[in-house]
N, C-alpha and C positions, 0 to 999 in steps of 0.2 A: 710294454704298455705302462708298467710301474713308473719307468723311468718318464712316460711323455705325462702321465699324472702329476709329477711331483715337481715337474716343470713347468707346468700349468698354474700349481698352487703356489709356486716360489713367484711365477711376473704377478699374480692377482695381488700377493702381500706385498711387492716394491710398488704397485700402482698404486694401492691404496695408502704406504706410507706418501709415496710422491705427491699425489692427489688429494688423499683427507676425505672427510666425510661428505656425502653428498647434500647440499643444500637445496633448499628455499628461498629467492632472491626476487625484488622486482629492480628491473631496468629502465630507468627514465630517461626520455631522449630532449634534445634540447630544443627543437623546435617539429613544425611540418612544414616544409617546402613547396607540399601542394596548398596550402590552403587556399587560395585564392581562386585556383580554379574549382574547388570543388564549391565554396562561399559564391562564387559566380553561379552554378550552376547546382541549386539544393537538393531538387530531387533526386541527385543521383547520391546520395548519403541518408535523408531522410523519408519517408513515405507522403503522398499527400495528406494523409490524415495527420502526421505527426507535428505537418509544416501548418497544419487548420489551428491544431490547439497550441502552436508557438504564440500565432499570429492573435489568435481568441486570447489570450493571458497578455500580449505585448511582453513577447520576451524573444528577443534578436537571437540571431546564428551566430554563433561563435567557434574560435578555433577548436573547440571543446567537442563541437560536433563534429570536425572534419577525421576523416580515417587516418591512421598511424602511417607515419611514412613510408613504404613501401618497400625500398632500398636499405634502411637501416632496420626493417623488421629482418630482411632475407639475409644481411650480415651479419646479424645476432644469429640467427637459425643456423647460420654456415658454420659459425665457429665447434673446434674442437671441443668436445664433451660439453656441450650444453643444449639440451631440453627445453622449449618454445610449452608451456603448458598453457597459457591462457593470454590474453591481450586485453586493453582498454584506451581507446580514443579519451576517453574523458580526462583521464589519468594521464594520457601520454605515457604509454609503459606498456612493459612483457615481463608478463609471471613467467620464470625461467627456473630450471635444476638442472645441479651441476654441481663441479668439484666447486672449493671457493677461490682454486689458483686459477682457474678456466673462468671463473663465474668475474673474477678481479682484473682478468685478461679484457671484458668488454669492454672496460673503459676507456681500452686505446682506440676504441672505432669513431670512423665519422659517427657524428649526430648522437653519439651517447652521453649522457651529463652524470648520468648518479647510478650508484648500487643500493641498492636497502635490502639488509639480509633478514627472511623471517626471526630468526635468531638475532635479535638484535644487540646482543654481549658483542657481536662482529662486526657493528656498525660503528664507524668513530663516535657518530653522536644519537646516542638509539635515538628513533624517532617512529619506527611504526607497529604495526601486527595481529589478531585470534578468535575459540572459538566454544561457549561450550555447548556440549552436546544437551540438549534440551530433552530430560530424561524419558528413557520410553516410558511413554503413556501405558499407564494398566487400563484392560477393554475391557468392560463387565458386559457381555450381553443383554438386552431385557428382554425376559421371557413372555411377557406380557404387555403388548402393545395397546397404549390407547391412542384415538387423535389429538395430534398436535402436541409431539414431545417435545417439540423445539421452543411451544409457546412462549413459557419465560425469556427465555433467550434473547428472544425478540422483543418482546412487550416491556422486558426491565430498560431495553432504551426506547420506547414508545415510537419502534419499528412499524409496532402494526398500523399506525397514523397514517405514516408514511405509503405502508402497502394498499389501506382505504382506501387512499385515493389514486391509485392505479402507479405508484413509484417502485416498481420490483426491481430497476434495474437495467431495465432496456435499452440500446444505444450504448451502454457503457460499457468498456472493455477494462477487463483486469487482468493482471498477469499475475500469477501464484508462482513464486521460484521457491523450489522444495525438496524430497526426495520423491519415492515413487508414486506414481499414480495407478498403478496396474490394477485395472476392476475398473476404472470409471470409462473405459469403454465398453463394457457388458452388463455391470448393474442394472437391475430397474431401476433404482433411486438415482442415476443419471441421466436416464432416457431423453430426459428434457433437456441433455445438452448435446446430445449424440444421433438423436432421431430427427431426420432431415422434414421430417413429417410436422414436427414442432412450429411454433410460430416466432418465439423465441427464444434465446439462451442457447449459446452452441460451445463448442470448442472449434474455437479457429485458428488453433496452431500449434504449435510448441515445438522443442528441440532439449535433448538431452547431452547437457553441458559435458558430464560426467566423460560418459561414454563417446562423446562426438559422433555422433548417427540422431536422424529424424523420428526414432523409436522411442518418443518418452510414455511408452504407455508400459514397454518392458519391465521385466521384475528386478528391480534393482537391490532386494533383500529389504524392502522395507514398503510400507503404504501409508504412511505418513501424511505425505502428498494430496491423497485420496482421504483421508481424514479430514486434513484442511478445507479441502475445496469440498468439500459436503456442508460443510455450514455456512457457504455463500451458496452453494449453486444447484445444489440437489434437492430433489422432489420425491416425494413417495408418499403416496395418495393416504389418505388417513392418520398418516404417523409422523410424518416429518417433512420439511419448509427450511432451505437453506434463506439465509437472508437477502439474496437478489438473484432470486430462482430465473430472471428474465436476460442477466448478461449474457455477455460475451466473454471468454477466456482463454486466455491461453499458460499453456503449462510446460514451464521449465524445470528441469530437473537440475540441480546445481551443487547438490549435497550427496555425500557420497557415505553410507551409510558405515562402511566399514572401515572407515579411516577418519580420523581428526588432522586436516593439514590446513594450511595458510591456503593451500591450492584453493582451496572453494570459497575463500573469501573474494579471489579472482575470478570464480567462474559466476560468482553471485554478478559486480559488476558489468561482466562483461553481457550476461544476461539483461540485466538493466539498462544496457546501451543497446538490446536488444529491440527491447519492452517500448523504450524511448523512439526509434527508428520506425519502429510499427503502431504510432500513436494511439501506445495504450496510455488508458490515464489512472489508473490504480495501481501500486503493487505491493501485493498481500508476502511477508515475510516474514516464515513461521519459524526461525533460525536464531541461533545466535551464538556469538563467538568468543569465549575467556582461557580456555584450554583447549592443549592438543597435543597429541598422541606423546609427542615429543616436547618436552617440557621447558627445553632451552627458546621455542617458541611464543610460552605463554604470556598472557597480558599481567597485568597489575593494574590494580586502582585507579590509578592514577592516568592510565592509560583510556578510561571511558569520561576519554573529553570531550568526544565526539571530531576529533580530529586527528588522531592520530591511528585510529585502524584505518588498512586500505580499505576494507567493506564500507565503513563509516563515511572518510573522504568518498566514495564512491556513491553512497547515498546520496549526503547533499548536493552531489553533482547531479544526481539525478531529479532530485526536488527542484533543480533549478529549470529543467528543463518545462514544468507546467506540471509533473506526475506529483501523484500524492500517495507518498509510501502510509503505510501502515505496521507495523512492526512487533513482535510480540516481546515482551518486556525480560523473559527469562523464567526461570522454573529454581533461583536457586535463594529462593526467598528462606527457606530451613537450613541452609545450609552456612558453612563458613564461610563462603565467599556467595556473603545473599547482595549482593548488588547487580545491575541490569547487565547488558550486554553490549558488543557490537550488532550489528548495527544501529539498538534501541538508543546507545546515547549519542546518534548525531541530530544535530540543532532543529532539521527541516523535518523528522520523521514524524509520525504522530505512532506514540510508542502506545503499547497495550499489556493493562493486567490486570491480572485476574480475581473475583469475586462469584464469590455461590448463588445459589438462586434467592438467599435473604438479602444480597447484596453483603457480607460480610465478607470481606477481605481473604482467599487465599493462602493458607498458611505458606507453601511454594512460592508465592509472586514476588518478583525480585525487586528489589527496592531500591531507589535513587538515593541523593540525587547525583549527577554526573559529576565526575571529577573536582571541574569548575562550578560548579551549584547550580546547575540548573534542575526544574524541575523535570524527573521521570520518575516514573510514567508517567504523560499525562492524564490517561483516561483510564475507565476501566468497563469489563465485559465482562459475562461468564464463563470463568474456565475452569470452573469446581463443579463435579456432576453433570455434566455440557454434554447432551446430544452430538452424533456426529453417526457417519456410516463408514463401517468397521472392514477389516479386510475381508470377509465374508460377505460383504453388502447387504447388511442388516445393519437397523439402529440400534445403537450401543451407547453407553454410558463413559463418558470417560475425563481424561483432569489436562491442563495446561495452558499456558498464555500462548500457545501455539494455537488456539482454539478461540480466545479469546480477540486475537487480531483477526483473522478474517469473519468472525461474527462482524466488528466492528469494520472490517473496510467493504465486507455488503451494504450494511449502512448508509455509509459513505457514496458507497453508489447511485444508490437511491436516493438522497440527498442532494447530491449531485445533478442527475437527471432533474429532477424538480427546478434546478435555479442553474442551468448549464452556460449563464453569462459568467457564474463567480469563480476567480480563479481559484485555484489547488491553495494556496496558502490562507486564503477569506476562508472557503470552508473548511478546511481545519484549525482557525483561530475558531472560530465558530462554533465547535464541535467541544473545545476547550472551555471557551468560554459559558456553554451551556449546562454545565456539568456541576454537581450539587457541592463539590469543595472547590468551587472558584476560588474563592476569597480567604479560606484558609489550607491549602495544599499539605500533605503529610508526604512522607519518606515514603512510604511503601504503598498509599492510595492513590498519591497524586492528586490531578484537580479534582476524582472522582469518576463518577458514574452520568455519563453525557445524557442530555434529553430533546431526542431528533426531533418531536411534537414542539416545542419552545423555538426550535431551530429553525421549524420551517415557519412557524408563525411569524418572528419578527421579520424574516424573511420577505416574507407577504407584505410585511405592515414597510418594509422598505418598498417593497416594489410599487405600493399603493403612493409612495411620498415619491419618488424616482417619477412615476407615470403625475403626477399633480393630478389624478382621478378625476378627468375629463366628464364633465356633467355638464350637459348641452342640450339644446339653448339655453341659456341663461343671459336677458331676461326670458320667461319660458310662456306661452300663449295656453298650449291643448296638450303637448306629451311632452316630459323630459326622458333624456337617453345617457344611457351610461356608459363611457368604457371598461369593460369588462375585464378583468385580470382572469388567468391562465386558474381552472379547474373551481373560480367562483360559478358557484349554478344560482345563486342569488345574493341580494343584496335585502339588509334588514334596513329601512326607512322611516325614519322620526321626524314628522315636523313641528314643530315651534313656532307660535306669532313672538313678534318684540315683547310682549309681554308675561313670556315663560309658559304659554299655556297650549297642550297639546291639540293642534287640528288632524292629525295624520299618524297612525303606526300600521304599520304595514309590510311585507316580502315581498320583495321584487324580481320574482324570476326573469331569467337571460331570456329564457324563449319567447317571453310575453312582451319583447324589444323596449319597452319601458314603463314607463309611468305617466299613466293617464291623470291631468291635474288640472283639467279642464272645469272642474266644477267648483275650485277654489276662487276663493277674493280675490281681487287682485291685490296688491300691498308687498311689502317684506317678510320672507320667512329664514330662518336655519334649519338647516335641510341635516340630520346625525345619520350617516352611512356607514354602516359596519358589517364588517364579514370576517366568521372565528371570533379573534380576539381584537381586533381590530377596529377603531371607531373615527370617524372627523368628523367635523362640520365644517358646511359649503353652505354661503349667502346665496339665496336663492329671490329672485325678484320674477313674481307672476304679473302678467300684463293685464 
């Protein structure tokens, strides 16, 4: 038995001098073969919803969306000592591990173009890679509940504007890719997405990356996941109001709590070609990528260009697609390497960080700007003392720009919902442009703190000039009629003779179908229509 042990110990040491350490690698292929039939035929790649909001943004099929070729997935999978961990269409590529003699062997295959090693000291010309772990959140319980813990949360981007008038969220689908979720199928504070009883807001699906099985509800050693998605989608009567308590969601798991590898940069992706397939249009991601486990992996500086991680490239692939990422900015704002993250520095995200309930900046919030100088974060949220429900499913107290981004991509929802003609990149220039440091942007604030009430206003005061505010007949005999924009319940009416002097102030409700002006002079009048913030004048001529 001594003897078959020590025979055993001698082949593992000659295989591993022969072989070498096991790597991290993706494999890029040089084209797809099939594309044409599947670009013939859409729906069998993408969903019809996915192919509605292509069509709704005008943004074409591309190779980008057709599946990975088939025959050179199964010969990569075939080969000698190599490991198939993850894939992505978008990318054209297979997350692979393996020796790097086996892993350098793939090159000889049909349809293969390139290796890029996580490690990238092994690449001739480093070019990609990482990730850091966004530190565990400390949960303070609160022992004493009042209503409405979430209030600031929300009100500091004048969400509740938005909820006034009936914008929670509904119709819109968000995908949260994260670690665990275990509890949000049994919490009360999720009822409202798990009770078929409900009118809206559900969980309609998900899949756990990690593990490869349909179980992302499983305990994956962390709740994370169940953090995040509480402050978009959880309810709990008296105490707490996620930010678009009326979506729809789904939940991928993509992070794997006890390990830092390149791997989940790929399982992020390929979840996002997921998210993409199933015409979600949000997706909240509370992650981010600078180190890992193994250090020969790790990024640099220089490397948050927003093109050189694969999570990153995989982003803006995904922004192209009509989705609108949300992103949380990083937690390493104290620390020696205080700058943002993958995925937070690619171009298309709309990155998030974090501020208190004064609105003061985060001491943790990771600060920009990217490599090449762009500005991140763009925006900012509360992720200093931030409500959220805890893995007990109680409301709890707790700290991060992990908290911070899907506060803001409920928003976003809701936002959305209200003006669902404007594509994914309008409303987040939008959302940018709103925000109280437009005009002077900082390292570590960004543009600021967004404000959804301004947003949806000018909004309105477009769609008032877009529509030319149909005011009919004119000339007008006994009633004029108005066309009505979408949640006006009335109109405020001023009129004016040529001579400056008022004949007419008045509300003119929708129900009351218009305005009776049958008792006026006839002559010329200016007619001042406003609703909100919102004002014109229309020449009006009475008979």
């Amino acid at each position: 038995m001594m003897m078959k042990i020590n025979i055993c110990i001698t082949m593992l040491l000659i295989s591993n001098l022969t072989h070498g350490q096991i790597e991290d690698a993706w494999v890029y292929f040089t084209d797809k073969p099939s594309a044409a039939t599947y670009l013939g035929n859409p729906i069998s790649m993408l969903t019809q919803r996915a192919l509605e909001r292509r069509t709704a943004q005008s943004i074409a099929l591309s190779t980008t969306d057709v599946p990975l070729e088939a025959t050179y997935v199964a010969a990569v999978a075939a080969s000698s000592g190599i490991q198939v961990k993850a894939r992505s269409k978008w990318l054209n590529a297979l997350h692979v591990r393996g020796a790097k003699i086996d892993i350098d062997a793939l090159l000889l295959l049909n349809g293969v173009a390139s290796v890029a090693y996580g490690n990238t000291a092994l690449n001739k010309e480093s070019q990609y890679t990482h990730k850091i772990r966004n530190k565990e959140t400390t949960v303070k319980e609160v022992s004493s509940l009042d209503y409405g813990l979430a209030t600031n949360q929300i009100e500091m981007l004048k969400g509740d504007f938005l909820h006034n008038l009936g914008y929670t969220g509904e119709g819109m689908h968000i995908a949260v890719l994260d670690a665990g979720f275990k509890g949000v199928e049994s919490f009360a504070a999720f009822s409202n997405l798990h009770d078929v009883n409900t009118e809206n807001g559900e969980i309609i699906g998900g899949y756990d990356f990690v593990n490869r099985n349909a179980n992302f509800y499983a305990n994956t050693g962390s709740t994370h996941g169940l953090s995040v998605l509480s402050t978009i989608g959880a309810q709990l009567s008296n105490q707490f109001i996620g930010t678009a308590p009326d979506a729809q969601f789904y939940l991928f798991v993509t992070e794997d709590p006890s390990n830092e590898n390149p791997l989940e940069e790929s399982l992020w992706v390929e979840a996002a070609e997921r998210a993409d397939s199933l015409g979600v249009d949000i997706i909240n991601t509370s992650l981010g990528y600078t180190t890992f486990d193994d250090s020969s992996y790790n990024y640099s500086y220089s490397d948050m260009d927003g093109n050189t991680a694969f999570i990153s490239r995989g982003a803006e692939l995904a922004a192209a697609t009509g989705m609108l990422l949300v992103t949380s900015a990083g937690n390493s704002g104290g620390d020696s390497w205080h700058y943002i993250s993958a995925p937070a520095d690619a171009v298309s995200v709309l990155s998030v960080g974090a501020v208190d309930a004064n609105e003061s900046i985060a001491f943790f919030s990771s600060y920009g700007p990217t490599a090449d100088n762009r500005v991140k974060p763009e925006v900012l949220a509360q992720g200093q003392n931030v409500y959220v429900i805890n893995a007990a499913g109680n409301v709890a107290t707790s700290k991060g720009t992990s908290f911070s981004s899907p506060i803001m991509a409920g928003m976003v929802a809701c936002l959305w919902q209200a003006f669902p003609n404007r594509t994914a990149s309008e409303i987040r220039q939008l959302i940018i442009e709103s925000s109280d440091l437009y005009d002077n942007p900082t390292a570590q604030r960004g543009y600021g703190v967004p404000n959804f009430q301004s947003i949806y206003e000018l909004l309105l005061i477009d769609a008032f000039e877009e529509k030319a505010l149909k005011v009919y007949p004119n000339p007008v005999s006994t009633k004029l009629h108005f066309e009505w924009l979408p949640n006006a319940g009335f109109y405020k009416v001023v009129l004016t003779n040529p001579a400056g002097l008022e004949v007419l102030n008045t509300k003119v409700f929708k129900e009351e179908g218009g305005l009776d002006v049958s008792e006026l002079s006839s002559g010329l009048y200016f007619m001042k229509l406003g609703y909100n913030s919102f004002q014109m004048t229309v020449k009006l001529v009475k008979k």
